[in-house]
C-alpha positions as CSV (number, residue, x, y, z in Angstrom):
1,X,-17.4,5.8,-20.6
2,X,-13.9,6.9,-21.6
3,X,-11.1,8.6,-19.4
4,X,-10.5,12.3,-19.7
5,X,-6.7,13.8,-19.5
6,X,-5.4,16.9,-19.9
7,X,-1.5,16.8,-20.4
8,X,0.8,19.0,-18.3
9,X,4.1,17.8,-19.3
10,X,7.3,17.8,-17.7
11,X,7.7,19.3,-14.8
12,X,11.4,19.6,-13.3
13,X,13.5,21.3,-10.8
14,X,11.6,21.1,-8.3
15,X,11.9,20.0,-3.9
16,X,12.5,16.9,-3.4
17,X,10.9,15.3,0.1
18,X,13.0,11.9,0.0
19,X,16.5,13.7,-0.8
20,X,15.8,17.0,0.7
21,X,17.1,18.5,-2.9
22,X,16.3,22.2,-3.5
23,X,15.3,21.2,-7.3
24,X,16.6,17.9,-8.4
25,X,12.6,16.6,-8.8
26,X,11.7,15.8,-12.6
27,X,7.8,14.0,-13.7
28,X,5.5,14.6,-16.0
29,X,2.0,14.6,-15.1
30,X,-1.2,14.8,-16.5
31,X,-4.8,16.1,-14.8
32,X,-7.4,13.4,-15.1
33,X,-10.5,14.4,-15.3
34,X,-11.8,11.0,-15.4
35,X,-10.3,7.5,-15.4
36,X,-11.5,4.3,-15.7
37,X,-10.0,1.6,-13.6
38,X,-8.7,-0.4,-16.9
39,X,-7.0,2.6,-17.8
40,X,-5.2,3.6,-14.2
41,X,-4.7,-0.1,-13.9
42,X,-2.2,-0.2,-17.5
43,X,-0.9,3.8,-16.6
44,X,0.7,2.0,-13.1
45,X,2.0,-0.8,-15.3
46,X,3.8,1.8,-16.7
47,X,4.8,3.5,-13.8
48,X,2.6,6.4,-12.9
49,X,0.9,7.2,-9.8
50,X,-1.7,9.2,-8.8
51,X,-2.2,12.1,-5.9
52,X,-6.0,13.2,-5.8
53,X,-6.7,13.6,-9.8
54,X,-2.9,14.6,-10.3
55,X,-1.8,11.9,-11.9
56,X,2.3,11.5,-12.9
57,X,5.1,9.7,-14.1
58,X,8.8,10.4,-12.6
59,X,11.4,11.2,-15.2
60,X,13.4,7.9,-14.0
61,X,16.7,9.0,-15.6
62,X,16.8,12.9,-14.8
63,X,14.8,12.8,-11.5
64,X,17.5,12.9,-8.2
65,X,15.2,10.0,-6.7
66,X,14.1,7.5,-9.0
67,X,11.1,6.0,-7.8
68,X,10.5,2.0,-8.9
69,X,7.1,0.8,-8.6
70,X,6.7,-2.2,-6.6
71,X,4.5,-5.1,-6.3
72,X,5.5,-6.9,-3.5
73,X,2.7,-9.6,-3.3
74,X,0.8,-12.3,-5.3
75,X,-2.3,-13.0,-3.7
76,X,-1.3,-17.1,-4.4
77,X,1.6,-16.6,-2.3
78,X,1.5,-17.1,1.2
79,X,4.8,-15.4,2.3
80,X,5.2,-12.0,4.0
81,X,8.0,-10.5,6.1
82,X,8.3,-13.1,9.2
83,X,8.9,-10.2,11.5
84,X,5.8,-8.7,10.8
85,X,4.0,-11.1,12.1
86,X,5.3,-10.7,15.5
87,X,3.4,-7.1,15.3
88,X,0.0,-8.7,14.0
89,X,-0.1,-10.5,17.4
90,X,1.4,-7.6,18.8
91,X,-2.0,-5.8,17.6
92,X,-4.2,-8.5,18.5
93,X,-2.7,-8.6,22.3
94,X,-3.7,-4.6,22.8
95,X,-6.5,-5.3,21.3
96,X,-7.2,-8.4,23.4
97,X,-7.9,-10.3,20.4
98,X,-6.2,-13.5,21.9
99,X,-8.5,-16.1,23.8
100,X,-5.8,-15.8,26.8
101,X,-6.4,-16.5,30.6
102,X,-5.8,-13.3,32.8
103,X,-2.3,-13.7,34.2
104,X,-1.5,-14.3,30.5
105,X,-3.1,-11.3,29.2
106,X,-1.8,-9.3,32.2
107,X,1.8,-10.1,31.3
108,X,1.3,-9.3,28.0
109,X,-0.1,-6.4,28.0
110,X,2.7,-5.1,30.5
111,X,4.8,-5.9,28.0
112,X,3.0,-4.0,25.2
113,X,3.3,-1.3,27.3
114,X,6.7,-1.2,27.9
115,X,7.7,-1.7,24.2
116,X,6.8,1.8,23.3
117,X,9.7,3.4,23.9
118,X,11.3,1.1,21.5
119,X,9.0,0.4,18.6
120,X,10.1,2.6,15.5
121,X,7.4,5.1,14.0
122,X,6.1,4.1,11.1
123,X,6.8,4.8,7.3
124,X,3.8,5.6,5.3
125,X,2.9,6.2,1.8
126,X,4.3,9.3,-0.1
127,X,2.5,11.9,-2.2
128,X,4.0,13.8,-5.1
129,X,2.8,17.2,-6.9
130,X,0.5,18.4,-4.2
131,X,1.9,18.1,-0.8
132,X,5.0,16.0,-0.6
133,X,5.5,14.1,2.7
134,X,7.8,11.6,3.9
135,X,7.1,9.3,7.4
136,X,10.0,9.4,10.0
137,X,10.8,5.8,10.3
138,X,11.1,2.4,8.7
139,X,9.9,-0.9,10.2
140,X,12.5,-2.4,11.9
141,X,13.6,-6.3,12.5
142,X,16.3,-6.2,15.7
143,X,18.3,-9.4,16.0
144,X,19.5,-10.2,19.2
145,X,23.2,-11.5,19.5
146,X,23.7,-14.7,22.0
147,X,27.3,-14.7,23.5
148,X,29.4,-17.2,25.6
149,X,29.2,-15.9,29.4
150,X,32.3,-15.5,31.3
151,X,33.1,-18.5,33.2
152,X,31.2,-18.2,36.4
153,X,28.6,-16.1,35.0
154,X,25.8,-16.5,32.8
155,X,23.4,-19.9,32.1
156,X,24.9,-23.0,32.3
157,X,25.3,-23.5,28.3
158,X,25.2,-27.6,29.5
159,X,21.7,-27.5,31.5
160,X,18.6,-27.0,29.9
161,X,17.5,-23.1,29.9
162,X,15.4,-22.5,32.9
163,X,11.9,-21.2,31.5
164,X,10.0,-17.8,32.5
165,X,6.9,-18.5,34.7
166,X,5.4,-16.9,31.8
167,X,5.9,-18.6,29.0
168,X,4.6,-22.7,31.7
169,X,1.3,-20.8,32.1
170,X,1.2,-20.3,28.1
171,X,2.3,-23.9,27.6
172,X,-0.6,-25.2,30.5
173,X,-2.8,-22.8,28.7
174,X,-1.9,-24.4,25.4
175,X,-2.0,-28.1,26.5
176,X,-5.5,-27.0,28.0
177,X,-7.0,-25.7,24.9
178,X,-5.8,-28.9,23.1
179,X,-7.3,-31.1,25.6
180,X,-10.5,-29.9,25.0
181,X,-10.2,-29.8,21.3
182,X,-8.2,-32.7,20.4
183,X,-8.2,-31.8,16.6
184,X,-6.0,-29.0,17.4
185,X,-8.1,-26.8,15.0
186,X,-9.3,-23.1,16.0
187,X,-12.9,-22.0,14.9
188,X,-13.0,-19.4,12.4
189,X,-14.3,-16.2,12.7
190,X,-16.5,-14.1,9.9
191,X,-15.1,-10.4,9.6
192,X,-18.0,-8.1,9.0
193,X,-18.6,-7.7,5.1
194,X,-17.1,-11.1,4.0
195,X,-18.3,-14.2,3.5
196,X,-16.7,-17.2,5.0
197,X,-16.0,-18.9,1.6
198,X,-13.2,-16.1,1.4
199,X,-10.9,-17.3,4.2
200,X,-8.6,-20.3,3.6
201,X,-9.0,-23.4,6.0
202,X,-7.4,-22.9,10.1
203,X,-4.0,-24.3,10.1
204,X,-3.8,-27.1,13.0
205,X,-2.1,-25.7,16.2
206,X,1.4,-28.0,15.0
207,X,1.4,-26.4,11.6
208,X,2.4,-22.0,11.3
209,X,-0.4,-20.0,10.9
210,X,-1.1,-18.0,7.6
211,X,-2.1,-14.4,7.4
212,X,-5.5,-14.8,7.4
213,X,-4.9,-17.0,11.0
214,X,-3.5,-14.3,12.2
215,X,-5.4,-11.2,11.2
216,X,-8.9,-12.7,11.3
217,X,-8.5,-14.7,14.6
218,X,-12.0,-14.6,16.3
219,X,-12.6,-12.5,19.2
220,X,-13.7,-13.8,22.5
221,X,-16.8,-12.7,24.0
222,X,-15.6,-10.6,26.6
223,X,-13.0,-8.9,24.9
224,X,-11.8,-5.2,26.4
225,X,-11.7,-4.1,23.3
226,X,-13.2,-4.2,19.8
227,X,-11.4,-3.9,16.3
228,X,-13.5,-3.3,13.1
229,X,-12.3,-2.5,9.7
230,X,-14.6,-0.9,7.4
231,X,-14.1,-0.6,3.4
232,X,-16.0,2.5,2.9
233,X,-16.5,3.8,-1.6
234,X,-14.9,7.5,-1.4
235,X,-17.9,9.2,-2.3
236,X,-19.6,12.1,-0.6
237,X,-22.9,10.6,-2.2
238,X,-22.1,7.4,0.1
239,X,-24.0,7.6,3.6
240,X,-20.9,5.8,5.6
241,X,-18.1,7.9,4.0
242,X,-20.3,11.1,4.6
243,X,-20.9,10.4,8.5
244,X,-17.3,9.8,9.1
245,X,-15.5,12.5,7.4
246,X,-15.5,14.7,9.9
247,X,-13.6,12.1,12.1
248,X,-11.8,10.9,9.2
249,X,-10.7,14.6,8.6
250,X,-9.7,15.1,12.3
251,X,-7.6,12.5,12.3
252,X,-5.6,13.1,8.8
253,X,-5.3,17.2,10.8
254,X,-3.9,15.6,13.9
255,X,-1.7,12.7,12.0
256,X,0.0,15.6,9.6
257,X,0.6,17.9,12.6
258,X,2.6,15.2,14.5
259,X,4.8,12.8,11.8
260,X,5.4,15.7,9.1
261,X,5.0,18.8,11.3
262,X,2.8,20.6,9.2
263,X,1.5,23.9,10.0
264,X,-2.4,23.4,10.7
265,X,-3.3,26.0,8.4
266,X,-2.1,24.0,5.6
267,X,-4.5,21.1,6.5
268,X,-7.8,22.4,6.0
269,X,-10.8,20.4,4.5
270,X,-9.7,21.5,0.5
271,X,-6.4,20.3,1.1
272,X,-8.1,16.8,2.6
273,X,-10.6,16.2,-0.1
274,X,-7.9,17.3,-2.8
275,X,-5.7,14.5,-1.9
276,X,-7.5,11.9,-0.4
277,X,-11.0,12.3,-1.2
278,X,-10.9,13.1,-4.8
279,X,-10.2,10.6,-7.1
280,X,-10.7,10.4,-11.1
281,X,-11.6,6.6,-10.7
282,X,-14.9,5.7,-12.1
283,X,-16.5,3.0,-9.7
284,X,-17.5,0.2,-11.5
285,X,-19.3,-2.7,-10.3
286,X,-19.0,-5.6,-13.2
287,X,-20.8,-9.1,-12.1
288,X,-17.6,-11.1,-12.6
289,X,-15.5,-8.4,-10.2
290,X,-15.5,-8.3,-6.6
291,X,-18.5,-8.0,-4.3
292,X,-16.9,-4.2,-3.1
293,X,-16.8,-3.3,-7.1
294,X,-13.4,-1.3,-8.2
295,X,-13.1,2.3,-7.4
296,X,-11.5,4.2,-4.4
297,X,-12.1,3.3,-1.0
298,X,-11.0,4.3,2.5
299,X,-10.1,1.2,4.6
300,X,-11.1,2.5,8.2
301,X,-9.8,1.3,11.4
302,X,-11.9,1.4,14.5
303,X,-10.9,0.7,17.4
304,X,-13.9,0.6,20.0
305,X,-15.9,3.2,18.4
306,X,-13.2,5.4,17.4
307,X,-11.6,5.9,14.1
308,X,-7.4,5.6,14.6
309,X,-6.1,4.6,11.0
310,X,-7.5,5.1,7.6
311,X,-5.4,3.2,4.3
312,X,-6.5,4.8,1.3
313,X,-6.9,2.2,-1.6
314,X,-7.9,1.6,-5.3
315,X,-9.2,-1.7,-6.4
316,X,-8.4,-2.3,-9.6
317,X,-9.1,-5.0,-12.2
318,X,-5.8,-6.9,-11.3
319,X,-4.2,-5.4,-7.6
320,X,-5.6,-3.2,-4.7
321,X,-3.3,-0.3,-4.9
322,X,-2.5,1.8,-2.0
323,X,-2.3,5.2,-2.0
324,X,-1.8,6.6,1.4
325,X,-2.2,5.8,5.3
326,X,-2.9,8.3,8.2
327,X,-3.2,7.1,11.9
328,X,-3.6,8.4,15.1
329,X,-0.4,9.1,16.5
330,X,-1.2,8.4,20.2
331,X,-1.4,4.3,18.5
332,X,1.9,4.4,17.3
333,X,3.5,1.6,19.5
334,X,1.3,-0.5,17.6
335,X,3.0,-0.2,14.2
336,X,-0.7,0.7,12.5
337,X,1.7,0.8,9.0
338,X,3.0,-2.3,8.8
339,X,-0.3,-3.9,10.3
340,X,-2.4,-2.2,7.9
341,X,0.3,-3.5,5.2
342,X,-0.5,-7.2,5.8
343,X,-4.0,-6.4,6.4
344,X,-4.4,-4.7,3.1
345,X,-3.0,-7.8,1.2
346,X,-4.9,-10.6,3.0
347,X,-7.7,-8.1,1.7
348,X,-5.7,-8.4,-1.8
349,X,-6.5,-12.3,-1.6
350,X,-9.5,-12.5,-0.3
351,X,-10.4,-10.6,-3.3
352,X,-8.7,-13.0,-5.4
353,X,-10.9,-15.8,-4.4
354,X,-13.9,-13.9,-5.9
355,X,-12.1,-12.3,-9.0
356,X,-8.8,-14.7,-10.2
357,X,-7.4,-12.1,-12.4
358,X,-6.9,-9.6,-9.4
359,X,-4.2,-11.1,-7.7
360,X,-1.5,-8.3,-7.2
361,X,-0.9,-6.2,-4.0
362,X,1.0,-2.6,-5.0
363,X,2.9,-0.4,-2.4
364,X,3.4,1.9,-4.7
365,X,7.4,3.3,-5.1
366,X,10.2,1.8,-4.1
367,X,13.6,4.4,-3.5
368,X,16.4,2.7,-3.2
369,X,18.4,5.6,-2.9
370,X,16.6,6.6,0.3
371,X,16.9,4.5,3.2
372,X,13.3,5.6,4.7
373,X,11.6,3.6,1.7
374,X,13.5,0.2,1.2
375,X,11.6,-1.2,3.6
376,X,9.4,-2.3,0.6
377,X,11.8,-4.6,-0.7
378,X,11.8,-6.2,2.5
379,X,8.1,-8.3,1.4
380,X,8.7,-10.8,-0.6
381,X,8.5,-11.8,-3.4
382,X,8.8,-8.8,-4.8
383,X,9.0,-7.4,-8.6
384,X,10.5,-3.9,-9.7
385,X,9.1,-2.7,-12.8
386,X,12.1,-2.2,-15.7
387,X,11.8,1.7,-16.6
388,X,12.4,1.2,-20.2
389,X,10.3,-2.1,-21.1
390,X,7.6,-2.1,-18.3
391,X,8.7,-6.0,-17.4
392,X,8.5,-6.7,-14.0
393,X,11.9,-8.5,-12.5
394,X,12.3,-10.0,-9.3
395,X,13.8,-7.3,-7.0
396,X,16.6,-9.8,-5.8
397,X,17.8,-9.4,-9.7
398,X,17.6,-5.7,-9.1
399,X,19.3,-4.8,-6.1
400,X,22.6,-5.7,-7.3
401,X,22.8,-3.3,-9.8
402,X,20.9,-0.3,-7.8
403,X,23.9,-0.5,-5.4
404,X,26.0,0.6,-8.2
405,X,23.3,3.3,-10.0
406,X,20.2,5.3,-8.9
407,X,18.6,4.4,-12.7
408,X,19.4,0.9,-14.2
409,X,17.3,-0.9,-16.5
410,X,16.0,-3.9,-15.2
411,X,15.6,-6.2,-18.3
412,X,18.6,-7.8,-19.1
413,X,17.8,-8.5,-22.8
414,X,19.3,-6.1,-24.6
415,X,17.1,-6.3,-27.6
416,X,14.1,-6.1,-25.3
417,X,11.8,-2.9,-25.9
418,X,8.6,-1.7,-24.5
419,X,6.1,-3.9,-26.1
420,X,3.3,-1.0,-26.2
421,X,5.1,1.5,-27.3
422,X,3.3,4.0,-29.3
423,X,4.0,3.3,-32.8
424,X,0.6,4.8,-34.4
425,X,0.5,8.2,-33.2
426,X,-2.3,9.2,-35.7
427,X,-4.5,6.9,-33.7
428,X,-4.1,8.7,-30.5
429,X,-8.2,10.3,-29.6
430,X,-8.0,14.1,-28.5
431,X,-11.4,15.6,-27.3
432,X,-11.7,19.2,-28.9
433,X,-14.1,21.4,-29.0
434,X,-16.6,18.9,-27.7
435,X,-15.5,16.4,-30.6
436,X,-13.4,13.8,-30.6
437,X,-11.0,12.9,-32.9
438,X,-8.0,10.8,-33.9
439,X,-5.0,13.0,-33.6
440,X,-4.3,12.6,-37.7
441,X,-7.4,14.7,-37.8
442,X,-6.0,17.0,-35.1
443,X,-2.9,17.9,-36.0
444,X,-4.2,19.3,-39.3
445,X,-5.7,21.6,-37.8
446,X,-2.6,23.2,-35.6
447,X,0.9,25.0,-36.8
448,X,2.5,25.6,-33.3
449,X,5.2,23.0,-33.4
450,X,5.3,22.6,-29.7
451,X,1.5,21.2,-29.8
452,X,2.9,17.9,-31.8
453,X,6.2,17.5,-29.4
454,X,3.9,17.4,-26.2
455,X,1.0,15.0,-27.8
456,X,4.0,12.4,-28.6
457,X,5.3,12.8,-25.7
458,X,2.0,12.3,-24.0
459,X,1.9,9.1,-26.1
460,X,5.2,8.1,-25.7
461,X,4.4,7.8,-22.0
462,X,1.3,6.9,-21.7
463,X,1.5,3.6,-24.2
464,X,-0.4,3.0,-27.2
465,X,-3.2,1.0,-26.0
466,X,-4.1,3.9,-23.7
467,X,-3.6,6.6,-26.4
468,X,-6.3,4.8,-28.0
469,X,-8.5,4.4,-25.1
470,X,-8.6,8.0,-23.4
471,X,-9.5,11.1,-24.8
472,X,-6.3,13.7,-24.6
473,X,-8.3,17.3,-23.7
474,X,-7.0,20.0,-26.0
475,X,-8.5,23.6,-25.9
């Protein structure tokens, strides 16, 4: 099984959806019949990106945006965001996945409520080439400023601060809980589809909790409301994927509609399946990878019955790579992006404990130069990949000089260069006329000049080691 391309070359001066430029866009793109996961795995490594089987590379010092691709998370690492965490629980208390007495959960909830008005909607994954969308919002972290009071008004800075009747029932609740488990540990809890060898050890309640605490807490019996997250192969020949597209496909309609204000004639079921349910990926299923295989999958997220978010993914042989997130937007006060964020990379290393080697969790771009999509830089650690030597750098390295420059090279070492650059052209394998054959052969065989400029450029981009691997289509 080898991947199928068909080269379309640069493609510039066209809308931009992070700068709102008339024609300062500039990528070159290729149509991929079919890919295997080795092969989209190295073409990201390089800095492509796929929409549906579009897949394309920007033109990082011509396009007005130049878009950095990110990789914000090694599954060995256990940091994220500390913020963000405040929203996992945040989720769990709507979806009364705390074990919490009533006048607890009461409170909570009321105060769930009232944080709609103030909880920022969220930013989701971009596509380029075929639709071109940006969210309306970044996720947020407010800090709140203490001040002196005037003298005879305020706290008494010198007495200890009284304490909301709220937060004694939490502490009696909590001294409760560890009375009648004096090892302070909290059972686990198996998520559907995954064994319980994937989830790290409970932290003790005197210890902070990891993801995995958080996101995989166990429900209690009588819970209001149930949360289930499927992994689902995108494949119409799949049972699961089949039965829910029709919901899956009402929701992307009503998602587009609301965050991009999109006309709903423009979101029919071709536009759907173009962009989210086509993919060139060839699912493979190896017995030293994961249990799921790699491929494309729709992560779906229901909440009592009902489908509200869906993250689109590819699992590939080193990261799970997102592609795209569409929610329903009557759940937005609870930040489904950033929750599906964390959820997607305690996914990532789960994974990891099955198959070492994949151990990389990829948001996709990062844009410094537009304020809606820094908010990637804001998991760490993070790694930008250098545009010229495909190295990755730690983005604190980076920042500094992106301040001063949309495009900057990365790598420091000026005698660096891209260790797979093509250097063997001849090598390069073009299918033709149902052969296939090293482009030496090939190019014997042609005398329009502009044939040869796009095949090195193809190569140029797509690195040797791919050259050799996929079959360039020429008719």
């Amino acid at each position: 099984m080898a991947s199928v391309v068909e080269y379309k070359g640069l493609r510039a001066g066209y809308h931009c959806g992070y700068c709102d430029s008339k024609e300062g866009k500039a990528s070159c793109g290729m149509w991929a019949h079919s890919m295997t996961v080795q092969d989209y795995q190295d073409l990201i490594d390089r800095g492509w990106r796929r929409s549906g089987k579009y897949v394309y590379k920007p033109v990082m010092n011509q396009t007005c945006c130049p878009q950095y691709t990110i990789e914000p998370m090694d599954s060995t690492m256990d940091d994220a965001v500390a913020g963000d965490f405040a929203l996992i629980n945040k989720l769990d208390i709507q979806c009364d996945l705390k074990t919490l007495s009533d006048d607890v959960k009461e409170s909570l909830e009321s105060e769930g409520k009232n944080s709609k008005k103030e909880e920022p909607q969220e930013l989701l994954q971009s596509q380029d080439f075929i639709g071109e969308k940006l969210g309306s919002g970044e996720p947020s972290h407010s800090v709140k400023v203490h001040t002196v009071p005037k003298p005879g008004k305020g706290a008494d800075l010198s007495k200890p601060p009284c304490r909301k009747a709220k937060e004694i029932r939490k502490e009696r609740k909590r001294l409760k809980l560890m009375q009648q488990n004096p090892a302070g540990e909290l059972e686990g809890f198996q998520a559907q589809g995954h064994p319980p060898s994937l989830f790290a050890p409970k932290a003790k309640s005197n210890q902070p909790k990891s993801l995995e605490d958080l996101i995989f807490e166990s429900l209690p019996e009588n819970a209001s409301h149930k949360l289930e997250v499927r992994l689902v192969p995108v494949s119409f020949e799949d049972p699961e994927f089949k039965s829910s597209f029709s919901q899956s496909f009402s929701l992307y309609v009503k998602y587009q509609v609301a965050i991009h204000q999109d006309p709903p004639d423009e979101c029919g079921k071709t536009e759907f399946t173009r962009f989210l349910c086509s993919s060139p990926l060839e699912a493979e299923t190896p017995p030293n990878g994961p249990d799921c295989g790699y491929g494309s999958f729709h992560q779906q997220y229901w909440l009592d019955g009902k489908i509200i978010a869906v993250g689109v993914i590819d699992i590939l042989p080193n990261c799970v790579s997102s592609v795209y997130l569409y929610y329903d937007p009557d759940y937005s006060f609870l930040s489904l992006g950033v929750y599906s964020a964390l959820r997607e990379i305690a996914f990532t290393r789960q994974l990891h404990e099955k198959t070492s080697q994949l151990s990389y969790y990829y948001m996709g771009f990062y844009i410094h130069s537009c304020p809606k999509m820094k908010y990637k830089g804001q998991y760490r650690p993070s790694d930008l990949l250098c545009p010229e030597t495909y190295v990755w750098v730690p983005i604190e390295q980076c920042l500094p000089s992106l301040e001063n420059s949309k495009y900057c090279r990365f790598n420091q070492d000026p005698e660096a260069v891209d260790e797979d650059r093509s250097t063997e052209p001849d090598r390069l394998q073009v299918f033709h006329k149902r052969a296939i054959m090293p482009y030496g052969v090939y190019k014997k065989q042609q005398k329009d000049p502009s044939e040869e400029a796009a095949v090195l450029q193809y190569a140029s981009l797509v690195g040797q080691k791919c050259s050799e691997r996929m079959l360039l289509f020429r008719n």
